[in-house]
N, CA, C and O atoms as CSV, one atom per row, in Angstrom:
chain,resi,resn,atom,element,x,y,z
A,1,UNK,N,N,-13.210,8.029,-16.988
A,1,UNK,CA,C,-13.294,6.695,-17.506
A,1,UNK,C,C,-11.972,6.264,-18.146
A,1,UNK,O,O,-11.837,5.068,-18.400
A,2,UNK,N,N,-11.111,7.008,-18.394
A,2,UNK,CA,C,-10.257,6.962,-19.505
A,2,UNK,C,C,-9.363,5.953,-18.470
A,2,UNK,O,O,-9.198,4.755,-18.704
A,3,UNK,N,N,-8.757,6.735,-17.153
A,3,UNK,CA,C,-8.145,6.204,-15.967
A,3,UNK,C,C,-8.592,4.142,-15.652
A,3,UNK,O,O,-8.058,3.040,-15.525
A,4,UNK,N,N,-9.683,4.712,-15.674
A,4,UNK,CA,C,-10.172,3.359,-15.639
A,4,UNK,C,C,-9.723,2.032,-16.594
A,4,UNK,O,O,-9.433,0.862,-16.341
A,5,UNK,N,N,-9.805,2.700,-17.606
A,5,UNK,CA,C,-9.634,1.579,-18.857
A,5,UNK,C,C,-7.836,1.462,-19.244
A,5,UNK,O,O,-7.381,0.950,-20.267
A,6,UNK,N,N,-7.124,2.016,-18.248
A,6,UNK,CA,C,-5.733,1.892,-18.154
A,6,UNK,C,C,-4.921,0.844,-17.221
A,6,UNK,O,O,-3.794,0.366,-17.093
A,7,UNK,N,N,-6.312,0.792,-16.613
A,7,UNK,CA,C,-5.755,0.076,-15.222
A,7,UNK,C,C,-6.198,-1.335,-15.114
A,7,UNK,O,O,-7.374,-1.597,-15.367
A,8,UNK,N,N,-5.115,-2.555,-14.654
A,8,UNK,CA,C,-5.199,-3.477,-14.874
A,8,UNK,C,C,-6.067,-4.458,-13.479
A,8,UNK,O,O,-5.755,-4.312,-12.298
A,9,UNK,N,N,-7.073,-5.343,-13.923
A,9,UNK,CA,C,-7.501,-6.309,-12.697
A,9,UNK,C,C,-6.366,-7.088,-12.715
A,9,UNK,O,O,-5.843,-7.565,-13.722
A,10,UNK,N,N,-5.955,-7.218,-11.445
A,10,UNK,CA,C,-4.852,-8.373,-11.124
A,10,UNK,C,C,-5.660,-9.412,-10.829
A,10,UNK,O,O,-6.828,-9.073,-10.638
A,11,UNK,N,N,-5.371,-10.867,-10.700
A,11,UNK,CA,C,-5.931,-11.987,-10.950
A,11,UNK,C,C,-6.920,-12.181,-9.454
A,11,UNK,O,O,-8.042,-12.659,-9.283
A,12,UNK,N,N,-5.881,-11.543,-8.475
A,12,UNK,CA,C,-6.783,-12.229,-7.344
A,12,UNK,C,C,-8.178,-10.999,-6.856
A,12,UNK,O,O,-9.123,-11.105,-6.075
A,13,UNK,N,N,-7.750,-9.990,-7.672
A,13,UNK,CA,C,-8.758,-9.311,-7.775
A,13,UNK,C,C,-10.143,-9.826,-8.498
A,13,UNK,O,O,-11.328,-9.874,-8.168
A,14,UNK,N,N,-9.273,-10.231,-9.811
A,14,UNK,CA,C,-10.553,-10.683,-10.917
A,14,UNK,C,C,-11.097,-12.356,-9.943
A,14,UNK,O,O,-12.266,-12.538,-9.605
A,15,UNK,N,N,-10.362,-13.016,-9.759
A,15,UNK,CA,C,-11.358,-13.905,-8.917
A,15,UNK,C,C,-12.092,-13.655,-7.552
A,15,UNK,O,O,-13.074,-14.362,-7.327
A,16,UNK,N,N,-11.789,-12.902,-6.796
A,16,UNK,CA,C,-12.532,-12.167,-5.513
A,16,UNK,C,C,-14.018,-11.777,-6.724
A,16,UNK,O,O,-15.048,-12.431,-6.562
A,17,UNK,N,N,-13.980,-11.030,-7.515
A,17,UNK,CA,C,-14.834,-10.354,-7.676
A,17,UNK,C,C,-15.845,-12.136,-8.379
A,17,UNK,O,O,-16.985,-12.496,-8.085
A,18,UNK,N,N,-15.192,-12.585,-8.979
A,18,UNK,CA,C,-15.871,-14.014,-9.672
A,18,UNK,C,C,-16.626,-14.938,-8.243
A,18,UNK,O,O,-17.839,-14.932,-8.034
A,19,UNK,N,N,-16.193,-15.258,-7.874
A,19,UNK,CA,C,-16.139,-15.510,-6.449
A,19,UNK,C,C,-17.716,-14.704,-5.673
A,19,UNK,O,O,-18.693,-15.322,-5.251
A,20,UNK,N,N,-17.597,-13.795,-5.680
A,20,UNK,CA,C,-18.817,-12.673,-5.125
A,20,UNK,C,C,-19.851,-13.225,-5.799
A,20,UNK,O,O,-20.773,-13.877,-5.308
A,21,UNK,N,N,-19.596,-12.818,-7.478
A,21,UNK,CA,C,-20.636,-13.062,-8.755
A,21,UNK,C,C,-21.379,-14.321,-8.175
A,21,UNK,O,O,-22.585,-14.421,-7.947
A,22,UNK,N,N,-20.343,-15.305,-7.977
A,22,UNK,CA,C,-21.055,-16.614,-7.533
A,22,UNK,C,C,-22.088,-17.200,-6.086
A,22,UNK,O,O,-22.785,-18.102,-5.620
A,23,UNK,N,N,-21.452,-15.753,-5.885
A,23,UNK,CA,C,-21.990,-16.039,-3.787
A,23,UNK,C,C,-23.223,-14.983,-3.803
A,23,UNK,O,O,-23.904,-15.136,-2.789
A,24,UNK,N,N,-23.668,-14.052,-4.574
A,24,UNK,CA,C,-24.236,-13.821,-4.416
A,24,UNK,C,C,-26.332,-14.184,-4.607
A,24,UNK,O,O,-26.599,-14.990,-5.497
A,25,UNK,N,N,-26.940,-13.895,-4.212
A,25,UNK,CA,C,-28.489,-14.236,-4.564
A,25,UNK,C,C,-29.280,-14.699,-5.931
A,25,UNK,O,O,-29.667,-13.828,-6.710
A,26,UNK,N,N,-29.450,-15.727,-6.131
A,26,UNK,CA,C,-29.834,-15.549,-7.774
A,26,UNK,C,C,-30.778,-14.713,-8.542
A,26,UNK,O,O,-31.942,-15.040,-8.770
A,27,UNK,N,N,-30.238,-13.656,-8.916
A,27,UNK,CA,C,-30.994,-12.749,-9.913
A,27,UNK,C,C,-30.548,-11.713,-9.708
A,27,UNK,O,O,-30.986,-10.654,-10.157
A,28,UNK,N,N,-29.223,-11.911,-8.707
A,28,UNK,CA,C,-28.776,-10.560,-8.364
A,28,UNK,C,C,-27.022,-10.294,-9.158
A,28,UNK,O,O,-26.243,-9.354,-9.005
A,29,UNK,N,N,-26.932,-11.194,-9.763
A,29,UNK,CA,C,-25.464,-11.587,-10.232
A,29,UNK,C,C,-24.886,-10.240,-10.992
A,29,UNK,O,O,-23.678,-10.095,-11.183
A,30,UNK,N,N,-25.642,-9.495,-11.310
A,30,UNK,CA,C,-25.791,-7.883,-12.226
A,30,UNK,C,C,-25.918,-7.126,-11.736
A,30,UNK,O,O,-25.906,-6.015,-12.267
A,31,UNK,N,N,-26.165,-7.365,-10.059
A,31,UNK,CA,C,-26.616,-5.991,-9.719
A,31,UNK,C,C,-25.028,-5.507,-8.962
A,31,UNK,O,O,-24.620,-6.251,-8.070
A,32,UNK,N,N,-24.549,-4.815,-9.172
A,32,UNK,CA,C,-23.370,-4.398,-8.587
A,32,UNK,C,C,-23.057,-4.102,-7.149
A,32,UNK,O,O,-22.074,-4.420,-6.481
A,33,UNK,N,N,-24.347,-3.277,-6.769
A,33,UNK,CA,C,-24.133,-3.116,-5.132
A,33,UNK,C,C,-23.976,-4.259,-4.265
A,33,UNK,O,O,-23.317,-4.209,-3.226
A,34,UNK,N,N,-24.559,-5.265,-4.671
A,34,UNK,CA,C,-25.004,-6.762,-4.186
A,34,UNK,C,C,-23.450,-7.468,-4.329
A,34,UNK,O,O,-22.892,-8.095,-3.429
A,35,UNK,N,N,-22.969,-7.236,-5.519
A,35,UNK,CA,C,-21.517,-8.107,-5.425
A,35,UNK,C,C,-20.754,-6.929,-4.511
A,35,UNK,O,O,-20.190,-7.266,-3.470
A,36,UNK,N,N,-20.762,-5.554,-4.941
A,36,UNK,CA,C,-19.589,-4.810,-3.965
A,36,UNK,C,C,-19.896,-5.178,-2.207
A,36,UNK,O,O,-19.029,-5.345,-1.350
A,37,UNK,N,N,-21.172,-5.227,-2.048
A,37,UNK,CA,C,-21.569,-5.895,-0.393
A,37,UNK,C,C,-21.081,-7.559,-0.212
A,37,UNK,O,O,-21.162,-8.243,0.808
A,38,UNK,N,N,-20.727,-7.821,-1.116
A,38,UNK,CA,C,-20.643,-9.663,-1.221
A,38,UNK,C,C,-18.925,-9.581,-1.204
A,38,UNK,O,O,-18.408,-10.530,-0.615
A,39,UNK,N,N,-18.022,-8.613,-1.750
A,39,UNK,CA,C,-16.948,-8.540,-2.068
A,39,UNK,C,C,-16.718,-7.976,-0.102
A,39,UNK,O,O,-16.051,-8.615,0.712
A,40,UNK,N,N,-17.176,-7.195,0.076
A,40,UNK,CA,C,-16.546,-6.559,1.526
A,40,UNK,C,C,-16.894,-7.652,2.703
A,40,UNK,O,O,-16.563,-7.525,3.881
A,41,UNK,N,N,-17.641,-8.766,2.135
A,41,UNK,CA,C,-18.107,-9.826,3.364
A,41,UNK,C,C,-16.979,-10.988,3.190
A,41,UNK,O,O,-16.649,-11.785,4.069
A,42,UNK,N,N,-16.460,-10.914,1.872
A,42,UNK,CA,C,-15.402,-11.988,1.580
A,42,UNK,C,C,-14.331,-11.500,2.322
A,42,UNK,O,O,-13.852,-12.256,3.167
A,43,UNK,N,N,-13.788,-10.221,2.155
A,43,UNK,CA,C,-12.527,-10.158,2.213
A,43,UNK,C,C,-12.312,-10.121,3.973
A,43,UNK,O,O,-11.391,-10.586,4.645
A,44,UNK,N,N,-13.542,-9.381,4.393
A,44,UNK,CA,C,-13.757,-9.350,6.055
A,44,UNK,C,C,-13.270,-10.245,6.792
A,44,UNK,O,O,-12.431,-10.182,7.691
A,45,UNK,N,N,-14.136,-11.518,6.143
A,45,UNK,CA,C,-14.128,-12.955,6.460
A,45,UNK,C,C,-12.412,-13.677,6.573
A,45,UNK,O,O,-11.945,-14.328,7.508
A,46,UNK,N,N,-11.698,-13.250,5.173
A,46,UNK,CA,C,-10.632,-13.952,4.906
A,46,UNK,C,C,-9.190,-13.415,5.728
A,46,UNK,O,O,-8.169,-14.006,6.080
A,47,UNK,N,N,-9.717,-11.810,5.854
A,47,UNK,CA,C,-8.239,-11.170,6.061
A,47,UNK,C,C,-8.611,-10.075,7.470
A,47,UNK,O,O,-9.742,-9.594,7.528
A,48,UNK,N,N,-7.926,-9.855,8.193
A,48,UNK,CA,C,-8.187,-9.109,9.491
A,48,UNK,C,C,-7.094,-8.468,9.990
A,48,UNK,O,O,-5.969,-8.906,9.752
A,49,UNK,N,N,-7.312,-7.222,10.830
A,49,UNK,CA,C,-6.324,-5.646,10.711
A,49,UNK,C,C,-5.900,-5.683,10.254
A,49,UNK,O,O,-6.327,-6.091,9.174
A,50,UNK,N,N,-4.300,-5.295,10.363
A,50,UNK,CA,C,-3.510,-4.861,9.072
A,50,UNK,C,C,-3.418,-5.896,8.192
A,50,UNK,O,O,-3.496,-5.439,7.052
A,51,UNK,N,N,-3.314,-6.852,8.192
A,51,UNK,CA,C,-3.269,-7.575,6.628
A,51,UNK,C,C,-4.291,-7.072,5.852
A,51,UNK,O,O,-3.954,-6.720,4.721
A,52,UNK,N,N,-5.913,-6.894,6.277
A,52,UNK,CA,C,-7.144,-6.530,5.960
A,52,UNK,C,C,-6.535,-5.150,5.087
A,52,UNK,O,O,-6.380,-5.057,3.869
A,53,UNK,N,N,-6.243,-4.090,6.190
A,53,UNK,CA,C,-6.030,-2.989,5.209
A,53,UNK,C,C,-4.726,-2.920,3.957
A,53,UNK,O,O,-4.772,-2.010,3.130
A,54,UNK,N,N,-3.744,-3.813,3.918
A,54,UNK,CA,C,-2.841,-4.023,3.370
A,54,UNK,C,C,-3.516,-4.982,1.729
A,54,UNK,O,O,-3.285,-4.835,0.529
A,55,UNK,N,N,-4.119,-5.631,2.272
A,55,UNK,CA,C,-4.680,-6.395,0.782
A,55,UNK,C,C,-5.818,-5.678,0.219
A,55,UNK,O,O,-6.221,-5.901,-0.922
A,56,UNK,N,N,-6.476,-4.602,1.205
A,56,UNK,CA,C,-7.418,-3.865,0.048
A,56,UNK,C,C,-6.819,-3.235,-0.544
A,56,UNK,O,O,-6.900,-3.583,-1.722
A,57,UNK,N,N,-5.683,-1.752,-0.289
A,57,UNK,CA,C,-4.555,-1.516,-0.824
A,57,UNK,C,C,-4.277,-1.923,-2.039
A,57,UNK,O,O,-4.767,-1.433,-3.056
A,58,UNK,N,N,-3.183,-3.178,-1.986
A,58,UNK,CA,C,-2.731,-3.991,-2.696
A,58,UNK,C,C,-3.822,-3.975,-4.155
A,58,UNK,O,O,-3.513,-3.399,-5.198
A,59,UNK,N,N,-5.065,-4.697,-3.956
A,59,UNK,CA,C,-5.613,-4.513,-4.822
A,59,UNK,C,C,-6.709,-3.779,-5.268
A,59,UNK,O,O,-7.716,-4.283,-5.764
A,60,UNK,N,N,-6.491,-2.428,-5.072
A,60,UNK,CA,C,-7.084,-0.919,-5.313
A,60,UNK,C,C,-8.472,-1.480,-4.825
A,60,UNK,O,O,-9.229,-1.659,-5.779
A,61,UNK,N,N,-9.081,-1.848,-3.456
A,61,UNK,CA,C,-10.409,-2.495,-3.140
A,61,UNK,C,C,-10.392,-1.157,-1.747
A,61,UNK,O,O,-11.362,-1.399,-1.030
A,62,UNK,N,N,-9.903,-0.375,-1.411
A,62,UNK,CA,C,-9.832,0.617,-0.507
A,62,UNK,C,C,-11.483,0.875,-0.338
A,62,UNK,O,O,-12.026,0.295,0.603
A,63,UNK,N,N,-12.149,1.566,-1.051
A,63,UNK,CA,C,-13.357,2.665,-1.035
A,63,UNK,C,C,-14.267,1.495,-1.605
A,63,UNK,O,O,-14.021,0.458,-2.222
A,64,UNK,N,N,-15.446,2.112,-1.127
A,64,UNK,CA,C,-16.855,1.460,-2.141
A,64,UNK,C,C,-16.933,1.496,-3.364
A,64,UNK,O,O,-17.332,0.616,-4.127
A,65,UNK,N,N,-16.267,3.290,-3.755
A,65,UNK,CA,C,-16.000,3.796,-4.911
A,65,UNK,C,C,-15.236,2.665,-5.623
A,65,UNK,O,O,-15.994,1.978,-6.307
A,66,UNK,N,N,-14.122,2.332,-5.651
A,66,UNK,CA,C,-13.157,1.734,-6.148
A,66,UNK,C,C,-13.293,0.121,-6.207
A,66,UNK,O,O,-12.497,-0.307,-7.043
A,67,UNK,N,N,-13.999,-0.854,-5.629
A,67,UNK,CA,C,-14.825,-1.595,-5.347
A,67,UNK,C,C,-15.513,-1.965,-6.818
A,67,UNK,O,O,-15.192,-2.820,-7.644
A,68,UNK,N,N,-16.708,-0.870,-6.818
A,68,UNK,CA,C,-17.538,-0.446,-8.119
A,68,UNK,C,C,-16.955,-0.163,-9.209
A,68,UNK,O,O,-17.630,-0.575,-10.152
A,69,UNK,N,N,-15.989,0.363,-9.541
A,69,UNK,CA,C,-14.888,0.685,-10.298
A,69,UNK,C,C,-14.131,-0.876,-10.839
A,69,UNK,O,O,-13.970,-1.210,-12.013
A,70,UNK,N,N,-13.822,-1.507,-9.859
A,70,UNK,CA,C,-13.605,-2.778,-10.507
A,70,UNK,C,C,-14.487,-3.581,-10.673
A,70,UNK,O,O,-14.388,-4.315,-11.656
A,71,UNK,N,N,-15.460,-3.700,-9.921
A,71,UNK,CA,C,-16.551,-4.739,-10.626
A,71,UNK,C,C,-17.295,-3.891,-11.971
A,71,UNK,O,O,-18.168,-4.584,-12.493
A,72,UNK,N,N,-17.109,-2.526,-12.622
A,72,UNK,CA,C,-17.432,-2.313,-13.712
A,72,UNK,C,C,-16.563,-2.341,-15.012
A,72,UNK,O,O,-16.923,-2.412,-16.187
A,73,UNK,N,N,-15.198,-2.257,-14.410
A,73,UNK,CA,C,-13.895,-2.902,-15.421
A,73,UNK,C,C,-14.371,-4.495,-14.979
A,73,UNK,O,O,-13.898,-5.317,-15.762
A,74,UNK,N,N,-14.806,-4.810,-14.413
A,74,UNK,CA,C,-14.444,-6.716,-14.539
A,74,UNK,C,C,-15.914,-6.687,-15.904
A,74,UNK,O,O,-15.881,-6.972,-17.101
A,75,UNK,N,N,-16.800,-6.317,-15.209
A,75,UNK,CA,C,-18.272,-6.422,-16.093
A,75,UNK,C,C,-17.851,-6.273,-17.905
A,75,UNK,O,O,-18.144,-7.100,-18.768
A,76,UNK,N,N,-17.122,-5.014,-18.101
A,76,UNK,CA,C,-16.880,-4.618,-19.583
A,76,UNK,C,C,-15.476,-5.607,-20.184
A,76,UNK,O,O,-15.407,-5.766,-21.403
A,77,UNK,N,N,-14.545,-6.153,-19.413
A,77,UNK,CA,C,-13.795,-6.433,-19.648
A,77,UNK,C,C,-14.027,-8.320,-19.894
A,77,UNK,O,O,-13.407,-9.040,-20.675
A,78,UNK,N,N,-15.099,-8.697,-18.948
A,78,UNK,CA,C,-15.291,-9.936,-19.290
A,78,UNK,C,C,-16.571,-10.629,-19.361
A,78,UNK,O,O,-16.686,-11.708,-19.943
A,79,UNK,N,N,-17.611,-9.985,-18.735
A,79,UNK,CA,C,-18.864,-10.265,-18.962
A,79,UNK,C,C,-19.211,-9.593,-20.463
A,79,UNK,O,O,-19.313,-10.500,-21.289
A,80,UNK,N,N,-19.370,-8.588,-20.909
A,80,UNK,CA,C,-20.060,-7.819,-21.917
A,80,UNK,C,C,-20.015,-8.942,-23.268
A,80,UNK,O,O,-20.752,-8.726,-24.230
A,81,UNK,N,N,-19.385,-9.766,-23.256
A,81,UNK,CA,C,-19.626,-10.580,-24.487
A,81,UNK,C,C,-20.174,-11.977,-24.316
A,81,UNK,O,O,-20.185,-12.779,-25.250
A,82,UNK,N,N,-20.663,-12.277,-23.018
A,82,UNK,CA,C,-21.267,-13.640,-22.669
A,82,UNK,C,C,-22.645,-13.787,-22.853
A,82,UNK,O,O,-23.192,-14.858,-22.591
């Protein structure tokens, strides 16, 4: 966790993931798997081969793992007080 809380959301990260929050089902805005599946349909959509793998890269969105990892730094970092 420690790793985690070192590492910074870059902006177009933190709005991809805002973005999801918003696209996803209502009542599901919390559930994480639902935005990390909502996050891999955005970026699918927007970016294709190598740019695709170059901007997940870019913004540590590689793995499912890492995915979850930022939508739980976005959750503590900006939801937890709303």
């Amino acid at each position: 966790m420690e790793v985690m809380e070192q590492e910074k959301l870059t902006r177009g990260t933190k709005k991809l993931i805002q973005t999801a929050i918003d696209e996803v089902k209502p009542g599901y805005e919390n559930n994480r798997y639902e935005i990390c599946a909502k996050i891999a349909e955005i970026v699918e959509e927007r970016y294709e081969g190598f740019n695709l793998d170059y901007q997940l890269k870019r913004m540590g969105l590689e793995t499912t793992k890492s995915i979850l990892e930022k939508i739980d730094m976005y959750f503590y970092k900006y939801v937890k007080n709303s």
